[in-house]
N, C-alpha and C positions, 0 to 999 in steps of 0.2 A: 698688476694690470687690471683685476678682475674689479675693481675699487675706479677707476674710470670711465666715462661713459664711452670714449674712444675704443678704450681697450678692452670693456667688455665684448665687443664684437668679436675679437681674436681670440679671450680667452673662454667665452662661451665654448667654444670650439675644441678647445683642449682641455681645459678641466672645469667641465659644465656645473660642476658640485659648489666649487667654491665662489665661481661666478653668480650662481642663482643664489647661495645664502647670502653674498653683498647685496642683490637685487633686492631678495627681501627685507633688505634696512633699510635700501635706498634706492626706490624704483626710480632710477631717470628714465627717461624715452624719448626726450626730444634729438640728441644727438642721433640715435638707430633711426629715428624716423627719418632726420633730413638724407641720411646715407642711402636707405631702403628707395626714396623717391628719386633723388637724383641719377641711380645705377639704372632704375626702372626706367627711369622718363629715357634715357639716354640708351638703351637696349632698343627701348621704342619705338624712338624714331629712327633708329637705323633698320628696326623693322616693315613702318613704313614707307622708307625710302626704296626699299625693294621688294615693296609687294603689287602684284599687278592686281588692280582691283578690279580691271575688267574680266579678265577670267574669275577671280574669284567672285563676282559679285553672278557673271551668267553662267557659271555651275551650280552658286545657290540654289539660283532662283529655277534652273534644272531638276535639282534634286528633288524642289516643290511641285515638279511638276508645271511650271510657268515659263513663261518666253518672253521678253521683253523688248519690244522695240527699238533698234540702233538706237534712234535720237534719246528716247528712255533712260537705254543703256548709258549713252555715254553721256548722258544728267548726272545721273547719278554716281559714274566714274569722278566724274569732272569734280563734284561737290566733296564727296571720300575720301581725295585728293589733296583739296585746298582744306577743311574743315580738318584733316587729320592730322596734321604737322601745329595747326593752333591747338590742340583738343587736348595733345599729351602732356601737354606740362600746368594744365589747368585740371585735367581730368584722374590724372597720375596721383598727387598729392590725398583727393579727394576718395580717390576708391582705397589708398592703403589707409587713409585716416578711416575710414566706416567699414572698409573689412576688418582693420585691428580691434575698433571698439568691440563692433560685432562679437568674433572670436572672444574678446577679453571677458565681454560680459555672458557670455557661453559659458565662460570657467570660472566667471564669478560667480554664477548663480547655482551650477553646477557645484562647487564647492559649499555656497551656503548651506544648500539641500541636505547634503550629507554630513552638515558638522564644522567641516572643514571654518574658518575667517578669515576670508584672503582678503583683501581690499581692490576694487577694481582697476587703481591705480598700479598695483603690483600686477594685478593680470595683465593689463593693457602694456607693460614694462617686458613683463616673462613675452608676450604675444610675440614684439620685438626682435626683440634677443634670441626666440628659438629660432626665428627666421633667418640667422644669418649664413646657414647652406643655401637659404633662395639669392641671397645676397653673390656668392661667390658663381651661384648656376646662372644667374641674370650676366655679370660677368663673360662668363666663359661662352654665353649665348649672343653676347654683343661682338666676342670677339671671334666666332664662329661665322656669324653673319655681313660682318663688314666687308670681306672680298668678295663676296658672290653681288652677282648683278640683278638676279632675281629669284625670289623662292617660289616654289610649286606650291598647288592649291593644299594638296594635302602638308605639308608645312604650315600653311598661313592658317587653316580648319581647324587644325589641331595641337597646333602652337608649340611643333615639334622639330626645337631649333638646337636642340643637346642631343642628337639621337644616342650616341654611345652612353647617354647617361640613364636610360630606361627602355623599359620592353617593346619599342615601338620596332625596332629590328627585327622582329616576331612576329611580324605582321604579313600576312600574304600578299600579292601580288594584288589580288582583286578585293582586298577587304575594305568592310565600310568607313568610314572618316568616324562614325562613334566605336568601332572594335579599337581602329588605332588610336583614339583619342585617350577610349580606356588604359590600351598597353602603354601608349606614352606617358599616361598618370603616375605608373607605377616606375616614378622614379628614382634612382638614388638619393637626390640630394632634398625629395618631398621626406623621404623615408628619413632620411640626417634628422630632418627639422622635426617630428613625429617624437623620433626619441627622445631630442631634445625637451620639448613641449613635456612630454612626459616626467621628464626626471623635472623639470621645472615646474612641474604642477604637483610635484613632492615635495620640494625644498623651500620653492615661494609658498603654496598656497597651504603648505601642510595636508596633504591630503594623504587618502591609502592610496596603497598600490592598486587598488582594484578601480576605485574612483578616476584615480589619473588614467587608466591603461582604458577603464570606458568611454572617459571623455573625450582619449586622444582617440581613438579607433574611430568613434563616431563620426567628430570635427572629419578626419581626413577622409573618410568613406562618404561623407556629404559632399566634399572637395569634388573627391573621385567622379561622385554622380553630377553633378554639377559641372564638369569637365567635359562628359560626354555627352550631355545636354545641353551644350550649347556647340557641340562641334556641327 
């Protein structure tokens, strides 16, 4: 299974060892990729479909300290609207194609530095492939959101649509949308993907232990911040 681009996603998942040394023979990526956008794109817009952008857009602009004019307001509702049901499946493809590169060339250069000769072809492959706990989370998060009518602002702020799957339940009553954005980071299936990344930046990229376990800590602790920085 691990020797197919299909079935790498599966058996990534259960024996990550054998799957990454296929990888590094034969880095495909086009299959993970078209799977990773289509689950996304399609999470998406059902998160769309039930986000009220009027509250969220005048809590933002609240929390900035700003006040926005009905008519203003409901411009900018109205445009958020119609622009965001075109945006995801144009916009979707686009952001996992240049976070992957991104990431890939992180661990590819990250590997040059230290010795390591990965090819970025293989990193960009490994990037993938450890992604496929976001694969089964985007999932369970499409399929969490489809009966409800609409989500709350801190849901949509914090993009906190798996609660039982990270520390966002730990959050008080009155905390801010970056505290819960933080605890919501701290996912399980961010965490799956981590290890993943990890052991596949030992088996694809030939790296130490010490190398892989800095690059991954970094990468996700960047994530982390970057998560709460934009809530």
């Amino acid at each position: 299974m691990e020797n197919s681009s299909f079935g790498r996603l599966i058996s990534v998942l259960t024996s990550p060892t054998k799957t990454f040394e296929s990888i590094r023979e034969r880095p495909t990526w086009l299959v993970a990729f078209i799977v990773v956008c289509l689950v996304a794109m399609a999470t998406g817009v059902i998160a769309h479909q039930r986000t009220d952008y009027r509250e969220v857009t005048a809590q933002r602009m609240a929390d900035r300290g700003q006040e926005l004019k009905d008519e203003d307001l409901d411009r900018m509702v109205s445009m958020q609207e119609k622009i965001g049901g075109y945006a995801i499946p144009i916009a979707v493809p686009i952001f996992v194609a240049l976070f992957t590169a991104l990431l890939a060339l992180v661990y590819f250069l990250g590997g040059k530095m230290t010795g390591a000769e990965p090819t970025f072809k293989q990193m960009f492959s490994l990037t993938l492939y450890a992604g496929a706990p976001s694969i089964i989370s985007t999932i369970l998060q499409g399929i969490v959101l489809f009966p409800k009518e609409v989500l709350s602002y801190t849901q949509t702020a914090t993009r906190n649509y798996l609660p039982a799957a990270n520390l966002g339940l730990l959050a008080p009553d009155d905390a801010s949308t970056k505290l819960t954005a933080l605890l919501v980071g701290m996912d399980a299936f961010a965490i799956w993907g981590a290890v993943l990344t990890f052991i596949g930046l030992k088996v694809v990229g030939r790296m130490s232990t010490t190398v892989a376990a800095v690059l991954t800590v970094a990468v996700f602790l960047v994530g982390l911040g970057l998560r709460v920085a934009f809530a």
